[in-house]
C-alpha positions as CSV (number, residue, x, y, z in Angstrom):
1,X,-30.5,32.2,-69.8
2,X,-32.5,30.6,-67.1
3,X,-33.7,27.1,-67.6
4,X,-37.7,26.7,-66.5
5,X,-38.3,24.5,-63.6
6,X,-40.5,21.4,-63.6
7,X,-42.8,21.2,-61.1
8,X,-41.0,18.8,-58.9
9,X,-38.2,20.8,-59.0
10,X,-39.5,24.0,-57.8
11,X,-41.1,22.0,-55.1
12,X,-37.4,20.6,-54.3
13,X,-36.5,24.2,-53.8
14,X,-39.4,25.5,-51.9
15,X,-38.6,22.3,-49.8
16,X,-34.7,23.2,-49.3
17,X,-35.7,27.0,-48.2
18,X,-38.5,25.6,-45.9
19,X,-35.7,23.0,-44.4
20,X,-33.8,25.5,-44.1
21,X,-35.5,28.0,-42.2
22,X,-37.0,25.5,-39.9
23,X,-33.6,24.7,-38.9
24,X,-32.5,28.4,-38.2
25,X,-35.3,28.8,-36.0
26,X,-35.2,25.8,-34.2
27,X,-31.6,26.7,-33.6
28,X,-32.5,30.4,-32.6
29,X,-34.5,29.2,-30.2
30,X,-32.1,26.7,-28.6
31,X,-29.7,29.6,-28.6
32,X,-32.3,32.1,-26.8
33,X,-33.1,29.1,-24.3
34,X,-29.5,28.4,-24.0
35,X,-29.3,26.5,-20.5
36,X,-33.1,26.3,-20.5
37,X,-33.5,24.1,-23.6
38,X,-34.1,20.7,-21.5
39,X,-36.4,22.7,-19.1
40,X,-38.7,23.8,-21.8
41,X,-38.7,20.2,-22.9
42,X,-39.5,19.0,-19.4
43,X,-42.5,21.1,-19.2
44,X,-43.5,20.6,-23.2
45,X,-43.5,16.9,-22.5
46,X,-45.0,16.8,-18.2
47,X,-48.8,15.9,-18.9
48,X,-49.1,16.2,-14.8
49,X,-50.0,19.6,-13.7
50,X,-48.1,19.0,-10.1
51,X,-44.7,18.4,-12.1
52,X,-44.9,21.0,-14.5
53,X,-45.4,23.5,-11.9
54,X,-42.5,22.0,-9.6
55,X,-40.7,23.0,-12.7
56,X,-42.0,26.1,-13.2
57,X,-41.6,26.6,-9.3
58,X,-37.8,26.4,-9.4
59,X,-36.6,28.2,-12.0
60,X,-35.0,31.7,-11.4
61,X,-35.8,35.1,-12.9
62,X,-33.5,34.9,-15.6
63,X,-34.9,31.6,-16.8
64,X,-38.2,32.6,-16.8
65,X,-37.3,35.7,-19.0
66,X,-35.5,33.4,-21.4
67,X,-38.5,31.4,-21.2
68,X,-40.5,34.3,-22.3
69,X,-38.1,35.6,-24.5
70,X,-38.5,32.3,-26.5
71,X,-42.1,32.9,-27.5
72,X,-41.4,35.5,-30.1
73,X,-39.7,33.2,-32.0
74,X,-41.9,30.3,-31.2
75,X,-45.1,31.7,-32.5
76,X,-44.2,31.5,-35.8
77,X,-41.6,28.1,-35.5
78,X,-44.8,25.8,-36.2
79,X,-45.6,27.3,-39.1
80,X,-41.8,27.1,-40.2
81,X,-41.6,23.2,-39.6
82,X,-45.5,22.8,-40.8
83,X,-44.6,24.3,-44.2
84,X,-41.6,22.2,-44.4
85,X,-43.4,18.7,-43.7
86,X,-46.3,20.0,-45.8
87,X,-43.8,20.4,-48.9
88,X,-42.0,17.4,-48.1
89,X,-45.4,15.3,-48.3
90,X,-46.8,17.1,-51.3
91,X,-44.3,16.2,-53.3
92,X,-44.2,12.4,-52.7
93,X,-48.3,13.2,-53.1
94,X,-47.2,14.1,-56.8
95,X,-45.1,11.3,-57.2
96,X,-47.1,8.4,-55.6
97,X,-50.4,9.4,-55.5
98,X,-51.8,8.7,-52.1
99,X,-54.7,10.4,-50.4
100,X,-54.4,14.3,-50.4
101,X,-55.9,14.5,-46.8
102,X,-52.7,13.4,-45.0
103,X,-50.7,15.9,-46.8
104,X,-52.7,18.3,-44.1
105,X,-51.5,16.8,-41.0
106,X,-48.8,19.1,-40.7
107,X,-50.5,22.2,-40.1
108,X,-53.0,20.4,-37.7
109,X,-49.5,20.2,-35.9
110,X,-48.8,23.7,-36.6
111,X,-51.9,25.0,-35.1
112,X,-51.9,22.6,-32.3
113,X,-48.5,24.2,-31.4
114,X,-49.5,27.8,-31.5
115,X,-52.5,26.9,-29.3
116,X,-50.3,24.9,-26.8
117,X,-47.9,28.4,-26.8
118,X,-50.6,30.4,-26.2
119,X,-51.3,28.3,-23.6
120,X,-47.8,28.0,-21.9
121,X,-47.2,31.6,-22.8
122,X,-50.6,32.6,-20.1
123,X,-49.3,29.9,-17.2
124,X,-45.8,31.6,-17.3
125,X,-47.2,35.1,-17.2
126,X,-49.5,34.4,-14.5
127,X,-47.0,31.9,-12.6
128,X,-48.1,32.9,-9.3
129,X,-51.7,31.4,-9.9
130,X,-52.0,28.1,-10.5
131,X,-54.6,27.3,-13.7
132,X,-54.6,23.4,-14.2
133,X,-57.7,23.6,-16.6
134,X,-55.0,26.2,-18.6
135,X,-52.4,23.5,-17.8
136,X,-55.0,20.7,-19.4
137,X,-55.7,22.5,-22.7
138,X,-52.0,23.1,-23.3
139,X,-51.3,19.4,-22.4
140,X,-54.1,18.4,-25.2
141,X,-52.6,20.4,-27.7
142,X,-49.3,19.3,-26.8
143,X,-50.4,15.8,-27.2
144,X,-51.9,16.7,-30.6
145,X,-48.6,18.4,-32.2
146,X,-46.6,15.5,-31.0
147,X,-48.8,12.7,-32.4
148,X,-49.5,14.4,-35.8
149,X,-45.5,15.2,-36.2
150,X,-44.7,11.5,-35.4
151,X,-47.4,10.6,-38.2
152,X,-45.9,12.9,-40.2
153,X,-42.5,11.6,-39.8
154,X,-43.5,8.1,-40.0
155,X,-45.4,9.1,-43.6
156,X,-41.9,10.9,-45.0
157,X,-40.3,7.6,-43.7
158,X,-42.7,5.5,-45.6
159,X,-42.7,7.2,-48.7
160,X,-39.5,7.7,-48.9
161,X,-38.6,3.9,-49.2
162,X,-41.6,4.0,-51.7
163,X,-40.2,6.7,-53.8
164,X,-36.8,4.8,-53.6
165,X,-38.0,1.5,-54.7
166,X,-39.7,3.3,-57.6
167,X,-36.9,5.0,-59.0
168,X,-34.9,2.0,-58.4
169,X,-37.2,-0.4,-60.6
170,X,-37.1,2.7,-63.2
Protein backbone atom coordinates (compact mmCIF):
# COMPACT_ATOMS: atom_id res chain seq x y z
CA UNK A 1 0.00 0.00 0.00
CA UNK A 2 2.66 2.41 1.00
CA UNK A 3 5.62 2.82 -1.28
CA UNK A 4 9.14 2.73 0.97
CA UNK A 5 11.09 5.92 1.03
CA UNK A 6 14.62 6.36 -0.15
CA UNK A 7 16.71 7.97 1.94
CA UNK A 8 16.73 11.28 0.33
CA UNK A 9 13.32 11.31 0.37
CA UNK A 10 12.62 10.85 3.95
CA UNK A 11 15.15 13.50 4.53
CA UNK A 12 12.97 15.80 2.05
CA UNK A 13 10.18 15.22 4.46
CA UNK A 14 11.92 15.49 7.77
CA UNK A 15 13.15 18.77 6.01
CA UNK A 16 9.47 20.07 4.96
CA UNK A 17 8.15 19.39 8.80
CA UNK A 18 11.36 21.02 10.22
CA UNK A 19 10.65 24.18 7.70
CA UNK A 20 7.62 24.16 8.69
CA UNK A 21 7.74 24.35 12.21
CA UNK A 22 10.48 26.88 12.21
CA UNK A 23 8.19 29.05 10.43
CA UNK A 24 5.21 28.66 12.88
CA UNK A 25 7.38 29.67 15.60
CA UNK A 26 9.07 32.28 14.20
CA UNK A 27 5.64 33.66 13.38
CA UNK A 28 4.29 32.85 16.99
CA UNK A 29 6.78 34.81 18.28
CA UNK A 30 6.28 37.89 16.01
CA UNK A 31 2.66 37.50 16.94
CA UNK A 32 3.43 37.47 20.88
CA UNK A 33 5.90 40.49 20.30
CA UNK A 34 3.39 42.06 18.12
CA UNK A 35 4.47 45.92 18.21
CA UNK A 36 7.68 44.84 19.98
CA UNK A 37 9.13 42.81 17.04
CA UNK A 38 11.71 45.66 15.91
CA UNK A 39 12.54 46.40 19.58
CA UNK A 40 13.60 42.97 20.30
CA UNK A 41 15.66 43.25 17.04
CA UNK A 42 17.18 46.50 18.28
CA UNK A 43 18.49 45.07 21.36
CA UNK A 44 19.37 41.40 19.61
CA UNK A 45 21.52 43.37 17.21
CA UNK A 46 23.00 46.68 19.90
CA UNK A 47 26.55 45.27 20.75
CA UNK A 48 26.85 48.71 23.04
CA UNK A 49 25.65 48.19 26.46
CA UNK A 50 24.59 52.14 26.78
CA UNK A 51 22.11 51.66 23.75
CA UNK A 52 20.66 48.52 24.71
CA UNK A 53 19.77 49.73 27.99
CA UNK A 54 18.33 53.22 26.53
CA UNK A 55 16.16 50.67 24.95
CA UNK A 56 15.43 48.71 27.65
CA UNK A 57 14.96 52.08 29.58
CA UNK A 58 12.00 53.16 27.55
CA UNK A 59 9.84 50.60 27.06
CA UNK A 60 6.60 50.35 29.11
CA UNK A 61 5.18 47.54 31.32
CA UNK A 62 3.35 45.92 28.77
CA UNK A 63 6.32 45.64 26.53
CA UNK A 64 8.48 44.28 28.84
CA UNK A 65 5.77 41.52 29.65
CA UNK A 66 5.55 40.74 25.94
CA UNK A 67 9.22 40.79 26.06
CA UNK A 68 9.11 38.15 28.71
CA UNK A 69 6.27 36.45 27.37
CA UNK A 70 8.45 35.79 24.25
CA UNK A 71 10.99 33.58 26.02
CA UNK A 72 8.73 30.58 26.34
CA UNK A 73 8.66 30.23 22.92
CA UNK A 74 12.16 31.29 22.22
CA UNK A 75 13.96 28.72 24.20
CA UNK A 76 13.13 26.13 22.05
CA UNK A 77 12.96 28.40 18.40
CA UNK A 78 16.89 27.71 17.97
CA UNK A 79 16.50 24.33 18.12
CA UNK A 80 13.52 24.57 15.58
CA UNK A 81 15.58 26.59 12.91
CA UNK A 82 18.94 24.48 14.01
CA UNK A 83 17.20 21.22 13.10
CA UNK A 84 15.93 22.72 9.92
CA UNK A 85 19.43 24.03 8.55
CA UNK A 86 21.00 20.82 9.96
CA UNK A 87 18.57 18.72 7.61
CA UNK A 88 18.84 20.99 4.87
CA UNK A 89 22.84 20.62 4.85
CA UNK A 90 22.76 16.89 5.53
CA UNK A 91 21.20 16.14 2.66
CA UNK A 92 23.32 18.17 0.09
CA UNK A 93 26.18 16.28 2.54
CA UNK A 94 24.56 12.95 0.87
CA UNK A 95 24.48 14.25 -2.36
CA UNK A 96 27.81 16.13 -2.78
CA UNK A 97 30.00 14.83 -0.42
CA UNK A 98 31.67 17.66 1.41
CA UNK A 99 33.14 17.71 4.81
CA UNK A 100 30.69 16.46 7.55
CA UNK A 101 31.99 19.04 10.10
CA UNK A 102 30.00 22.05 8.60
CA UNK A 103 26.89 20.10 8.63
CA UNK A 104 27.30 20.99 12.64
CA UNK A 105 27.32 24.68 12.43
CA UNK A 106 23.75 24.90 12.95
CA UNK A 107 23.41 23.84 16.26
CA UNK A 108 26.59 25.78 17.27
CA UNK A 109 23.90 28.51 16.31
CA UNK A 110 21.32 26.91 18.20
CA UNK A 111 23.20 26.80 21.45
CA UNK A 112 24.70 30.11 20.92
CA UNK A 113 21.06 31.35 20.88
CA UNK A 114 19.80 29.61 23.97
CA UNK A 115 22.85 31.04 25.85
CA UNK A 116 22.27 34.65 24.43
CA UNK A 117 18.34 34.08 25.83
CA UNK A 118 19.41 33.06 28.90
CA UNK A 119 21.33 35.93 28.92
CA UNK A 120 18.68 38.56 27.79
CA UNK A 121 16.15 36.69 29.71
CA UNK A 122 18.44 37.65 33.41
CA UNK A 123 19.05 41.56 32.08
CA UNK A 124 15.16 41.91 31.56
CA UNK A 125 14.35 40.33 34.95
CA UNK A 126 16.75 42.27 36.75
CA UNK A 127 16.16 45.61 34.61
CA UNK A 128 16.76 47.84 37.42
CA UNK A 129 20.53 46.73 37.75
CA UNK A 130 22.56 47.33 35.22
CA UNK A 131 25.01 44.03 34.38
CA UNK A 132 27.24 45.01 31.28
CA UNK A 133 29.59 41.83 31.85
CA UNK A 134 25.76 39.94 31.55
CA UNK A 135 25.17 42.39 28.62
CA UNK A 136 28.85 41.26 27.11
CA UNK A 137 28.28 37.53 27.17
CA UNK A 138 24.91 37.86 25.53
CA UNK A 139 26.45 40.16 22.88
CA UNK A 140 29.25 37.22 22.24
CA UNK A 141 26.71 34.72 21.80
CA UNK A 142 24.66 37.01 19.79
CA UNK A 143 27.59 37.54 17.58
CA UNK A 144 28.19 33.73 17.35
CA UNK A 145 24.41 32.72 16.28
CA UNK A 146 24.51 35.45 13.71
CA UNK A 147 27.79 34.55 12.05
CA UNK A 148 27.28 30.69 12.05
CA UNK A 149 23.49 31.27 10.47
CA UNK A 150 24.98 33.57 7.81
CA UNK A 151 27.61 30.63 7.09
CA UNK A 152 24.93 28.45 7.16
CA UNK A 153 22.97 30.37 4.71
CA UNK A 154 25.82 31.05 2.52
CA UNK A 155 26.59 26.97 2.54
CA UNK A 156 22.66 26.17 1.49
CA UNK A 157 23.26 28.92 -1.12
CA UNK A 158 26.35 27.31 -2.38
CA UNK A 159 25.19 23.96 -2.56
CA UNK A 160 22.26 24.61 -3.86
CA UNK A 161 23.75 25.96 -7.27
CA UNK A 162 26.01 22.84 -6.92
CA UNK A 163 23.18 20.38 -6.59
CA UNK A 164 21.54 22.31 -9.60
CA UNK A 165 24.42 22.19 -11.85
CA UNK A 166 24.61 18.50 -11.11
CA UNK A 167 21.31 17.42 -11.85
CA UNK A 168 21.39 19.69 -14.82
CA UNK A 169 24.58 17.90 -16.41
CA UNK A 170 22.59 14.50 -15.39
Amino acid sequence: MFKKLESSERIGLFIIAATVIFIASQLTIAWILGPDLYTLADLQLSFRPNFFYEILGNLSEQSISRLLDHFYLDFFHPFFYGTALYLMLAFFRQHLKFPRHFIFLPFIASFADFFENIAELFIILEINTRHDEIFYVASGFSFLKWITVLICLLQLTFYSILFLRMKIRD
